[in-house]
NUSESE-841663 format. One record per residue (C-alpha): x, y, z; residue number from 1. Coordinates in steps of 0.5 Angstrom, whole numbers, padded with zeros to 4 digits. Layout:
BEGIN
[rec [X, Y, Z], NUM]
...
//
This chain:
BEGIN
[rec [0009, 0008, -0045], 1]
[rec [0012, 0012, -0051], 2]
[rec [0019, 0012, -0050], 3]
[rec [0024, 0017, -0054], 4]
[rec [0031, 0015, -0051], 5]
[rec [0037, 0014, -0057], 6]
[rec [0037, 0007, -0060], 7]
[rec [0043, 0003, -0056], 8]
[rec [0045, -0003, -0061], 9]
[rec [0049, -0008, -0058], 10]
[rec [0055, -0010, -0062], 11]
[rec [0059, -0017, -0060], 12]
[rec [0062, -0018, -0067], 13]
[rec [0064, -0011, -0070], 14]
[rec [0069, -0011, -0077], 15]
[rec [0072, -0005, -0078], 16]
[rec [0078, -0001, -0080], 17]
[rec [0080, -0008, -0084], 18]
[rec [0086, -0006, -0088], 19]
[rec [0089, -0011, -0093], 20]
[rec [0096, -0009, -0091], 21]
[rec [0096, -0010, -0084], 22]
[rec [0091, -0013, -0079], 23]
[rec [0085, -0009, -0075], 24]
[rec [0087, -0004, -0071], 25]
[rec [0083, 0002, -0067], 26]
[rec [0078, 0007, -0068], 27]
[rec [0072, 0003, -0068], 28]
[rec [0071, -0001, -0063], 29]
[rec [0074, -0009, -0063], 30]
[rec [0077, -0012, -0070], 31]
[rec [0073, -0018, -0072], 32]
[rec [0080, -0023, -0071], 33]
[rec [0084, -0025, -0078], 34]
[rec [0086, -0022, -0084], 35]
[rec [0081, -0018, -0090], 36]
[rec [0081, -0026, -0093], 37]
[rec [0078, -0030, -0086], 38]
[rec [0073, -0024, -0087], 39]
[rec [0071, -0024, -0093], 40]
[rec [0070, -0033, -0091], 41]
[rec [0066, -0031, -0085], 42]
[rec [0063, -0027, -0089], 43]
[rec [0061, -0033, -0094], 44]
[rec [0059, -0038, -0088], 45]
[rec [0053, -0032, -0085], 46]
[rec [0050, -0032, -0092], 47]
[rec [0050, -0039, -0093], 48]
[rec [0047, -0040, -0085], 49]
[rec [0042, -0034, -0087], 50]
[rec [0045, -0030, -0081], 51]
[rec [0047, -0025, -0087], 52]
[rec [0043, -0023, -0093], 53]
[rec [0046, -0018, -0099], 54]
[rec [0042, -0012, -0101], 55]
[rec [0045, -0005, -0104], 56]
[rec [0051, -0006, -0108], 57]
[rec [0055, 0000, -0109], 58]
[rec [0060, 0003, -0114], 59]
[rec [0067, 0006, -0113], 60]
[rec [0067, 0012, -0117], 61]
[rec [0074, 0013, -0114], 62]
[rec [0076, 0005, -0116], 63]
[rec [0072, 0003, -0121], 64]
[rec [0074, -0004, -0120], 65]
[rec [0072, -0005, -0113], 66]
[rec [0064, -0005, -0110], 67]
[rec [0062, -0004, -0103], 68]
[rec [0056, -0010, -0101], 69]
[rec [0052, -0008, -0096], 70]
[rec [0049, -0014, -0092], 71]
[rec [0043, -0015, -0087], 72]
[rec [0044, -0019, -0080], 73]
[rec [0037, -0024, -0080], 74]
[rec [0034, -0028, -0075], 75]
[rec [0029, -0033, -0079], 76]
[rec [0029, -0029, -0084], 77]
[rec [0027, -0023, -0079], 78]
[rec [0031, -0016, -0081], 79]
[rec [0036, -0014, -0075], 80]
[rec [0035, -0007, -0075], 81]
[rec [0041, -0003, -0076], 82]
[rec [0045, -0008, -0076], 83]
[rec [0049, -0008, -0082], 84]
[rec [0055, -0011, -0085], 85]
[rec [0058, -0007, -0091], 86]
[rec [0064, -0011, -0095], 87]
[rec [0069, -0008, -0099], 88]
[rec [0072, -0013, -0105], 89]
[rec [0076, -0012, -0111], 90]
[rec [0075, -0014, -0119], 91]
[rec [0077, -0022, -0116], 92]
[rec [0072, -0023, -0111], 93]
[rec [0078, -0021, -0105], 94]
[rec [0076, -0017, -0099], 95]
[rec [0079, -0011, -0097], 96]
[rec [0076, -0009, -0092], 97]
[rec [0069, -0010, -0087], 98]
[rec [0065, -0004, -0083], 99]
[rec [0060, -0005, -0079], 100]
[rec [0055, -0008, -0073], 101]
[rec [0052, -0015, -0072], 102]
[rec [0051, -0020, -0067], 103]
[rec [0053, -0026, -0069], 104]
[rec [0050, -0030, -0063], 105]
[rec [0043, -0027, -0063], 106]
[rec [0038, -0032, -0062], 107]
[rec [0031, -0030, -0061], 108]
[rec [0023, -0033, -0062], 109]
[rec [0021, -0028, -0068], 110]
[rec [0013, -0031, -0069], 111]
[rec [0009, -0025, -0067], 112]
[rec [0003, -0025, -0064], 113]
[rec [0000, -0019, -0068], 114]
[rec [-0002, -0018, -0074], 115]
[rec [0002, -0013, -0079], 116]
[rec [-0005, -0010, -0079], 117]
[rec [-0006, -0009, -0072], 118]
[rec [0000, -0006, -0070], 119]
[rec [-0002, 0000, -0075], 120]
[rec [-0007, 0001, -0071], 121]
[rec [-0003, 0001, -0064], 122]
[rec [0001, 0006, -0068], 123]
[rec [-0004, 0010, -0070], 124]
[rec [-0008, 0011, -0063], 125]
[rec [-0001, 0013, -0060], 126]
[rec [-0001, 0020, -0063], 127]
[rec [-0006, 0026, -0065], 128]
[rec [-0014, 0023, -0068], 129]
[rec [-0013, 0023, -0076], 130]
[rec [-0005, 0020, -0075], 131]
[rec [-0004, 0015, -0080], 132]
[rec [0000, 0008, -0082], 133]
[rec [0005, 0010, -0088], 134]
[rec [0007, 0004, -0092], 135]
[rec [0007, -0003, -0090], 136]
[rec [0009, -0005, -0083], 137]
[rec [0015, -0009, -0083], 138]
[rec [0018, -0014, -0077], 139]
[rec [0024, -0013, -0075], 140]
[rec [0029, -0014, -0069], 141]
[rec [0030, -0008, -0064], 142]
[rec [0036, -0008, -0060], 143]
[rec [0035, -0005, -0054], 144]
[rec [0040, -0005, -0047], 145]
[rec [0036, -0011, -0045], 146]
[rec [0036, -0014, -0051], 147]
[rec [0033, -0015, -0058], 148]
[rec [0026, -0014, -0059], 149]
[rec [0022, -0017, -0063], 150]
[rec [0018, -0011, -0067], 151]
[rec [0014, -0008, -0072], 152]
[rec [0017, -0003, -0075], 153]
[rec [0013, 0004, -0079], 154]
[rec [0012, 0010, -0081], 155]
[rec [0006, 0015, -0078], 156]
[rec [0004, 0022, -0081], 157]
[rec [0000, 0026, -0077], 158]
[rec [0000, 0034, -0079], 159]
[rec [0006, 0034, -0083], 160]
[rec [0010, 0029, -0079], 161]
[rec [0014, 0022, -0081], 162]
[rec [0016, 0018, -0075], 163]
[rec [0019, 0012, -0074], 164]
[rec [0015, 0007, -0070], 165]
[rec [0016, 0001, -0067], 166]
[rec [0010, -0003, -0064], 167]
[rec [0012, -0010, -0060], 168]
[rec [0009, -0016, -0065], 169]
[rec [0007, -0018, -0058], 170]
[rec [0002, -0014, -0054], 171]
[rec [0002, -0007, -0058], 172]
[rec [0007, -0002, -0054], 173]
[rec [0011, 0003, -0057], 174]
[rec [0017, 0001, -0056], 175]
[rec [0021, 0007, -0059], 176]
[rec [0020, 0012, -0064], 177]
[rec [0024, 0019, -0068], 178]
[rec [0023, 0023, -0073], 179]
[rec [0025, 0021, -0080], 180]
[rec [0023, 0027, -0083], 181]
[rec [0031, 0028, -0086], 182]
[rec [0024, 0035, -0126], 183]
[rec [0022, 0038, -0147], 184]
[rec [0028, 0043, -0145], 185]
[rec [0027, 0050, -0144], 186]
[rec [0031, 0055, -0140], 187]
[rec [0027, 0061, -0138], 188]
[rec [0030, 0066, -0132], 189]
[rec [0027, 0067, -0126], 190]
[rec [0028, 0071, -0119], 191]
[rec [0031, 0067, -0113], 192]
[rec [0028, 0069, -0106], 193]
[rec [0034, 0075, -0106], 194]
[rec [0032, 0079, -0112], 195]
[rec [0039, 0076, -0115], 196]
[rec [0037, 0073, -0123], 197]
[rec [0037, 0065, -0124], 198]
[rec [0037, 0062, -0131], 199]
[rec [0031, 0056, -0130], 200]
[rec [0031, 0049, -0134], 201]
[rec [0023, 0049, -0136], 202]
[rec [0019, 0045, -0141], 203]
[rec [0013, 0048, -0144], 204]
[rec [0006, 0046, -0143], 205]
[rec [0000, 0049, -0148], 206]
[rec [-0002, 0054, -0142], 207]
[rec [0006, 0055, -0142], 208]
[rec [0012, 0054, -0138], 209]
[rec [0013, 0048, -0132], 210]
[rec [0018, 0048, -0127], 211]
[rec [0021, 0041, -0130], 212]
[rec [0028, 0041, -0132], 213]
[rec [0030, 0036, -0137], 214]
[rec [0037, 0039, -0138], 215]
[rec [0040, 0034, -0133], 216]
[rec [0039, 0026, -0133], 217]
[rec [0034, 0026, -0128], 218]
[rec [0027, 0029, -0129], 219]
[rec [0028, 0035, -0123], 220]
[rec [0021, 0038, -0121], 221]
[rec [0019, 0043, -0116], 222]
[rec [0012, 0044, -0114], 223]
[rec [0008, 0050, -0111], 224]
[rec [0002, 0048, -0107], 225]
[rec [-0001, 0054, -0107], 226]
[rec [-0001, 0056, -0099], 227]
[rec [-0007, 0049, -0099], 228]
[rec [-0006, 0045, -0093], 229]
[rec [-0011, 0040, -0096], 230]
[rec [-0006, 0040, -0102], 231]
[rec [-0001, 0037, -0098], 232]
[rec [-0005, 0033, -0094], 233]
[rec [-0008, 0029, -0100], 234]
[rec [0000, 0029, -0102], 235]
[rec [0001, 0025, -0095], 236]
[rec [-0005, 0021, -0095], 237]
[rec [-0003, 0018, -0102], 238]
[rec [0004, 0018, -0101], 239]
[rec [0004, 0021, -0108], 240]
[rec [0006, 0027, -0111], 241]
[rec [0002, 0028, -0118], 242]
[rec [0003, 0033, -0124], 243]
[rec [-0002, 0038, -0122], 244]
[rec [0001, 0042, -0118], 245]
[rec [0008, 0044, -0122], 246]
[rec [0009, 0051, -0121], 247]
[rec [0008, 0054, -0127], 248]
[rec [0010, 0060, -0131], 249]
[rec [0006, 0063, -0137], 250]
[rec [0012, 0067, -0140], 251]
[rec [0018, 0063, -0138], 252]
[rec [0020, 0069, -0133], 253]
[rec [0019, 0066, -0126], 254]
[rec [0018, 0072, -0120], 255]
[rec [0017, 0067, -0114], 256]
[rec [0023, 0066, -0111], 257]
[rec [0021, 0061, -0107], 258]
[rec [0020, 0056, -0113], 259]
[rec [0026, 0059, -0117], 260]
[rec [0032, 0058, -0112], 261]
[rec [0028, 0051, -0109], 262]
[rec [0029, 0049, -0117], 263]
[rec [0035, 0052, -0119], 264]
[rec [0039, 0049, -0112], 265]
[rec [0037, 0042, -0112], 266]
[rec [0040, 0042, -0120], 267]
[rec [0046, 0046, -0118], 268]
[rec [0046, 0041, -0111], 269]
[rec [0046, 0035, -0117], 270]
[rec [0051, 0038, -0120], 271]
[rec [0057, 0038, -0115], 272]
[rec [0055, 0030, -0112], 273]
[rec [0055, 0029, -0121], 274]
[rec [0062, 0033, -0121], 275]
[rec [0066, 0031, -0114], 276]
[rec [0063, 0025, -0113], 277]
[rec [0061, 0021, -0120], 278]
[rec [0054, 0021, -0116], 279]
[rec [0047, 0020, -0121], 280]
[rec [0043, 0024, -0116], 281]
[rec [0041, 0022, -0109], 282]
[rec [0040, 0014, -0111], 283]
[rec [0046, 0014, -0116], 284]
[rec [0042, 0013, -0120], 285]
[rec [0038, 0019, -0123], 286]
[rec [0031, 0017, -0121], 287]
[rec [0026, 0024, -0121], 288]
[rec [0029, 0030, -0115], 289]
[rec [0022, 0033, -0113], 290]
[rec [0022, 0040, -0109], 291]
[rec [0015, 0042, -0106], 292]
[rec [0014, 0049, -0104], 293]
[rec [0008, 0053, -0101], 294]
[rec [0006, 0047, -0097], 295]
[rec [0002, 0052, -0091], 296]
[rec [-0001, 0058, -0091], 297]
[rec [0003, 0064, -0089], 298]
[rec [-0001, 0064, -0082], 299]
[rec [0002, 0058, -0080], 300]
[rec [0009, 0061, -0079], 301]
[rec [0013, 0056, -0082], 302]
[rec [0020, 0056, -0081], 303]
[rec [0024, 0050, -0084], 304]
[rec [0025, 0045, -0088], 305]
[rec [0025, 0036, -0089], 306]
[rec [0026, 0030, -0093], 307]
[rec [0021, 0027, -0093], 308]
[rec [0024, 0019, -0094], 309]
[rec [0016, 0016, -0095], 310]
[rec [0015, 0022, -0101], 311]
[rec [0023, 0022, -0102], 312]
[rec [0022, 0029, -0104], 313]
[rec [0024, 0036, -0101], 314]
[rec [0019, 0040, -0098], 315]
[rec [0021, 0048, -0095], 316]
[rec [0016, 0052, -0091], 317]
[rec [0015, 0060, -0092], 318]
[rec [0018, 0062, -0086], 319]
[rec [0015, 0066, -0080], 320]
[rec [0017, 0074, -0081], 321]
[rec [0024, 0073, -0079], 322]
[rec [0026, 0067, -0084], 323]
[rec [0024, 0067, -0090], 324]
[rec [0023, 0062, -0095], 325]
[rec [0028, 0055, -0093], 326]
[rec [0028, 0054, -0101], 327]
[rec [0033, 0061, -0101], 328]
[rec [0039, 0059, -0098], 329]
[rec [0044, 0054, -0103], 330]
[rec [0046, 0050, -0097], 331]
[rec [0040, 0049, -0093], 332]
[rec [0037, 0045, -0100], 333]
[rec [0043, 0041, -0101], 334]
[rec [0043, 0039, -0094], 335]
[rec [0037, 0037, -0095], 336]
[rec [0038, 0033, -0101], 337]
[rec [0044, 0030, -0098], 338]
[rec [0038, 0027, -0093], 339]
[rec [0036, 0023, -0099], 340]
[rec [0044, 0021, -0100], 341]
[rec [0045, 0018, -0094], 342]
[rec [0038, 0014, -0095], 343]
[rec [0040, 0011, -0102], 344]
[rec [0047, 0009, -0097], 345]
[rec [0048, 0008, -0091], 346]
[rec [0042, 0010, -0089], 347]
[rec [0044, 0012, -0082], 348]
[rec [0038, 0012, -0076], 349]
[rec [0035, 0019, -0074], 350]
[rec [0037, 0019, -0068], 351]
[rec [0043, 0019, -0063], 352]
[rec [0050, 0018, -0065], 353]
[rec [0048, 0016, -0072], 354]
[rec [0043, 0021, -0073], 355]
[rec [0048, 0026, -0071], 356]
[rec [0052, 0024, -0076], 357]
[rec [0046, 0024, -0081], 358]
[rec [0045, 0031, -0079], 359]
[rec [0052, 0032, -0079], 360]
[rec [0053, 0029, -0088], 361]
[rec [0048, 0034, -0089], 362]
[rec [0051, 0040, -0087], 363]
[rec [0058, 0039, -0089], 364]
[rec [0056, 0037, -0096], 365]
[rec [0051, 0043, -0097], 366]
[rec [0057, 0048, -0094], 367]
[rec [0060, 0043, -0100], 368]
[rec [0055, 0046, -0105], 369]
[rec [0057, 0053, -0102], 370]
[rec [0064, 0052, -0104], 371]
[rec [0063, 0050, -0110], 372]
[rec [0057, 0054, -0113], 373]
[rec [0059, 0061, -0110], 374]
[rec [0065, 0065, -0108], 375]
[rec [0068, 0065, -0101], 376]
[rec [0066, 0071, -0097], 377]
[rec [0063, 0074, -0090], 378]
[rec [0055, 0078, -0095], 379]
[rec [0050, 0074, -0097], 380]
[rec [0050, 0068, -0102], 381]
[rec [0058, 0067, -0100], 382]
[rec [0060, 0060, -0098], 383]
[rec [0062, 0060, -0091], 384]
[rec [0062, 0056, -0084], 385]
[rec [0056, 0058, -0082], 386]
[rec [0049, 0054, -0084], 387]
[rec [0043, 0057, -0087], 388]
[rec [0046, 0064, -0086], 389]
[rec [0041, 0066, -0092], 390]
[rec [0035, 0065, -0089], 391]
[rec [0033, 0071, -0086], 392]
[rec [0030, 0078, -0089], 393]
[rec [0037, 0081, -0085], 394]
[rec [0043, 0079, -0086], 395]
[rec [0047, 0079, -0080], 396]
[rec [0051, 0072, -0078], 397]
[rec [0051, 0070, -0073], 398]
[rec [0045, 0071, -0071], 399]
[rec [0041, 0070, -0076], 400]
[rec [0045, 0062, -0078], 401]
[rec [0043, 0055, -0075], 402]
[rec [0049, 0052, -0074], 403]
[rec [0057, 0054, -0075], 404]
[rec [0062, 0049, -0077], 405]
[rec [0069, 0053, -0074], 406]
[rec [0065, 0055, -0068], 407]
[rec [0058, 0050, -0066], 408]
[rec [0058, 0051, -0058], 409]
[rec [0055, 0059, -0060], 410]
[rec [0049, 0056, -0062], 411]
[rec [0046, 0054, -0055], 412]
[rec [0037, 0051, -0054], 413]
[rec [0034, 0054, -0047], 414]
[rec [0030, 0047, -0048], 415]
[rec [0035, 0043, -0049], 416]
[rec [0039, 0046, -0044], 417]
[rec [0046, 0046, -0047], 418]
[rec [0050, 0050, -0053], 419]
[rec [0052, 0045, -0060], 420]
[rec [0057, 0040, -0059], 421]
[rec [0065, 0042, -0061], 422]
[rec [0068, 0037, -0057], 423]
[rec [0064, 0029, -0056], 424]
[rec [0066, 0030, -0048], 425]
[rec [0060, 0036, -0049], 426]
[rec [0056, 0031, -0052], 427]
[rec [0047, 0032, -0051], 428]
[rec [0046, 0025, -0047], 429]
[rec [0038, 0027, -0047], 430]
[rec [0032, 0024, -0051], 431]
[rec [0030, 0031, -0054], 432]
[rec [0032, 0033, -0061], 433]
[rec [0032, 0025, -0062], 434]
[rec [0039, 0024, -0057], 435]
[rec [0041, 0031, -0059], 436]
[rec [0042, 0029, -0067], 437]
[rec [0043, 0038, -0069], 438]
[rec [0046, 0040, -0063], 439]
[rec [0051, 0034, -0063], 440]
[rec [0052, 0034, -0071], 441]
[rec [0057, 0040, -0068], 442]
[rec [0062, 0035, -0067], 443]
[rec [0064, 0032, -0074], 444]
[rec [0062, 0038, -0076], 445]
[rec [0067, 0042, -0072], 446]
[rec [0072, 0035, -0075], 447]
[rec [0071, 0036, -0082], 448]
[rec [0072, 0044, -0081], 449]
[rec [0079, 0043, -0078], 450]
[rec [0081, 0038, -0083], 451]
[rec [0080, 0044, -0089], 452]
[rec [0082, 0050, -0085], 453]
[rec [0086, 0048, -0079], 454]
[rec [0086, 0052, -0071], 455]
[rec [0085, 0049, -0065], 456]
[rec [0079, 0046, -0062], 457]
[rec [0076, 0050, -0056], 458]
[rec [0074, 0045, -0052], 459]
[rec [0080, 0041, -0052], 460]
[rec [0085, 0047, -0054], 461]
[rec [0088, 0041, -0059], 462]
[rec [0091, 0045, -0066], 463]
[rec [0090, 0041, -0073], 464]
[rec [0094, 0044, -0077], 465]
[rec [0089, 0043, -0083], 466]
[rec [0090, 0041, -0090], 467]
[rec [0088, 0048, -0093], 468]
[rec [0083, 0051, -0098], 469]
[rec [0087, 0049, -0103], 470]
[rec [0085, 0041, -0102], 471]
[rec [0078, 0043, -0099], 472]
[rec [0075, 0037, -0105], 473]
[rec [0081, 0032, -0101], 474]
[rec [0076, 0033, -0095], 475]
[rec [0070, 0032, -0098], 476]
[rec [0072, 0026, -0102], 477]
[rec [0074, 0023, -0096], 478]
[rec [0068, 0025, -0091], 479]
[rec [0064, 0023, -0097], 480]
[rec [0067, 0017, -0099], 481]
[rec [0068, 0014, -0091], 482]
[rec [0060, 0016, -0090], 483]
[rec [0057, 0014, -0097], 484]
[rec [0060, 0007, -0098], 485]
[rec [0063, 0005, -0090], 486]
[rec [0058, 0008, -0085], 487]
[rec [0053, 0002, -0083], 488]
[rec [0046, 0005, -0080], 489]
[rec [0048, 0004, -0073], 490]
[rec [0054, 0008, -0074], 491]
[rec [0058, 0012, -0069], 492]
[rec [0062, 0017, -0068], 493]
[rec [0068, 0012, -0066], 494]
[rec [0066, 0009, -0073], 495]
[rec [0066, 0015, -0078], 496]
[rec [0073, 0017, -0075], 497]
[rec [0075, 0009, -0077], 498]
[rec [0071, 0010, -0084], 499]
[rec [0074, 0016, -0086], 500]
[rec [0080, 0015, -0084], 501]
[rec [0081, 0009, -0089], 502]
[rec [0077, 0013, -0094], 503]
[rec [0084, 0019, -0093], 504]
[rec [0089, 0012, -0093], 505]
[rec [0085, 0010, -0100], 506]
[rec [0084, 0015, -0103], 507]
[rec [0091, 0021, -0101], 508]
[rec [0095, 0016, -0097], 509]
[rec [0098, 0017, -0090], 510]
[rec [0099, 0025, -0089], 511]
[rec [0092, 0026, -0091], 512]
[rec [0090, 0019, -0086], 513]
[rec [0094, 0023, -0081], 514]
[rec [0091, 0030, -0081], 515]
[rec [0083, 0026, -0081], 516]
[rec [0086, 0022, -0075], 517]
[rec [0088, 0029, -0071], 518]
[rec [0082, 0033, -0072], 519]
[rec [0078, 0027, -0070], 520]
[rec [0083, 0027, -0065], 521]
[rec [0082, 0034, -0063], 522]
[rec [0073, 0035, -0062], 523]
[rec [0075, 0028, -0057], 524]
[rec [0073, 0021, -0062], 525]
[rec [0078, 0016, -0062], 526]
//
């Protein structure tokens, strides 16, 4: 049996909020005891037993002089499954601060009785004929409410699909599963998707011009499949994306629309992450930034837009009549780059709370990207409040959006039968939607929107008074800061509050602190 209910991880140790100043206290669940020093020994004493591995180091690009080290809980050698310590040290090697969840007691038999090979096929024969194993199968841990199970872990594709599936090593069930579907130098000009004139960075081929850019550090490609299922197909069943189909342009005079804003937009989107944040792209460290555009026939209807994290690429569909091309809106392509960032950071798990807050990043650093790139204003191409407002042949927001910031719950789903959250006591609590990873993304998203412009809280009737347009980058490089380099994947709400506001603290000081704090406090996450 399938089962599709959010991921619950156990947390008996959870270090979180860990000041140098003063002892933990609040906002994430219960500090690990003793100061930042007895932390970091801890810490040293699990890697030493095998308990903790180190993996991704990271850079502070707001102080240079300190790193964030992510470390993986391991039973035997065997990966705890969102279970993740990340330890904040300065130029000597001190602590300064410990997010994350383990538990630090876990003992568990973690010999299988399947083979990598035979779990593949398990997973295969649990959805549609033609569905196939992505990469290689990897045991891990699985916490579950009864305890943790031991796993092989996954990808599946079947048609343009990327779930995330757990097989039990021992007698081949699904345990759980969700769906992770989160380019020398010429400039030509070109024509987005709403007739508005783009300059597009190119390289020359001997049958012309290639959507390439090598202006920027990385190498950013945009590809046009042509309306060729087979083509993607073929894409998925490699877990490759070759030259072939570089969308072209004989003159340099680019009139697609789709290819143009999908290329221009994920090179403004580097931009920003570049300009605010120091960031080299979505691994920081300017590998290729692929977009791939005209994936299916128009007939199909296609109305959205993924990140794929197998292909580690940007795909949009064509729309079905109402939407356009999902390439034509600034947000929607950094929100689906920003999925690419997480990946690279904090990796938080597609469903539940952590996967609400994975939607959750997206939509604030793409609305980020508005702000940055266009002027604020109600027609289209301004930057606002409201997500992916750019998509439709009309427009006319609300009704045309996807999701709003300042007001989530006027966005509702007959299906889920609930309206966005605003407020965490609103919260979707069911299994569709991943655990309601986009309707519940409202409530840091309504948190994030209060803190820059201020108001109240419709559910709470809470007022922040907001740190204003003037200070919108404070919120982004608090939200960004707190996310990227505190969040564990297992992350909650409770946790990015905590994250966020010692990002404030650090960053801006205590009146910032205070005004994250209030607008947590306002959409109810203490």
């Amino acid at each position: 049996m399938v089962q599709t209910s959010s991921l619950v991880c156990r947390a008996l140790v959870v270090a979180a909020l860990v000041s140098i100043a003063a002892p933990p206290s609040g906002g994430a669940g219960s500090g690990l005891p003793g100061p930042p020093e007895s932390l970091g020994a801890r810490i040293e004493t699990l890697s030493r037993a095998g308990v903790l591995t180190p993996g991704r180091v990271q850079p502070d690009y707001d102080f240079p002089e300190r790193r964030h080290v992510r470390y993986d809980q391991r039973v035997d050698g065997v990966r705890v499954f969102g279970a993740q310590l990340v330890q904040q040290v300065d130029a000597e090697g001190r602590t300064l601060s410990v997010f994350g969840h383990i538990d630090e007691g876990l003992r568990r038999d973690v010999v299988p009785s399947l083979t990598a090979g035979q779990a593949a096929r398990a997973a295969e024969s649990a959805f549609p004929r033609g569905a196939f194993a992505a990469g290689d199968p990897e045991l891990v841990l699985l916490p579950r409410d009864g305890g943790p199970v031991l796993t092989y872990t996954l990808h599946v594709r079947f048609d343009h699909h990327l779930e995330r599936v757990f097989v039990d090593a021992h007698d081949g069930h699904v345990v759980w599963r969700y769906d992770d579907l989160r380019t020398d130098a010429t400039v030509g000009l070109g024509s987005g998707v709403w007739g508005d004139r783009k300059k597009v960075s190119t390289d020359s081929a001997p049958d012309g011009f290639r959507a390439r850019d090598r202006l920027r550090p990385p190498l950013l490609e945009t590809h046009d499949l042509r309306f060729d299922v087979n083509v993607l197909s073929q894409i998925f069943a490699t877990g490759s994306i070759g030259p072939n189909y570089l969308a072209r342009s004989f003159d340099n005079n680019w009139a697609d629309g789709a290819v143009v804003d999908a290329h221009v937009y994920a090179g403004w989107t580097y931009d920003y992450y570049y300009e605010r944040h120091g960031r080299r792209g979505i691994d920081d460290q300017d590998t290729p930034i692929r977009s791939v555009t005209h994936i299916f026939p128009r007939s199909f209807g296609f109305a959205n837009a993924f990140w794929d994290s197998e292909l580690k690429a940007m795909f949009y569909g064509d729309g079905d009549g109402f939407f356009g091309s999902f390439s034509g809106a600034l947000d929607v392509v950094a929100h689906e780059l920003t999925h690419g960032v997480t990946q690279f950071t904090w990796d938080g798990i597609y469903a539940g709370e952590s996967g609400a807050l994975n939607e959750a990043f997206s939509d604030i650093m793409g609305t980020a990207v508005e702000f940055f790139r266009e002027p604020a204003g109600s027609g289209r191409q301004r930057a606002d409040y409201y997500l992916g407002e750019d998509l439709t042949y009309f427009f006319d927001p609300p009704r045309n959006a996807t999701r709003s910031m300042e007001n989530p719950s006027m966005f509702c789903s007959a299906a889920l039968g609930t309206c966005s959250a605003d407020h965490y006591s609103q919260r979707y609590r069911g299994s569709l939607d991943g655990g309601g990873v986009h309707y519940n993304s409202g409530i840091a998203n309504q948190a994030f929107f209060l803190l820059v412009e201020g108001g109240a809280n419709r559910t709470s009737g809470l007022a922040v008074a907001g740190l204003g347009a003037a200070q919108r980058d404070h919120a982004e490089r608090i939200f960004y800061r707190g996310f990227t380099l505190y969040l564990t994947p297992s992350a909650t709400f409770a946790d990015a509050r905590a994250a966020t506001i010692r990002a404030a603290e650090e960053l801006y000081g205590p009146g910032d602190a205070a005004a994250v704090a209030a607008a947590w406090t306002a959409v109810g996450v203490e």
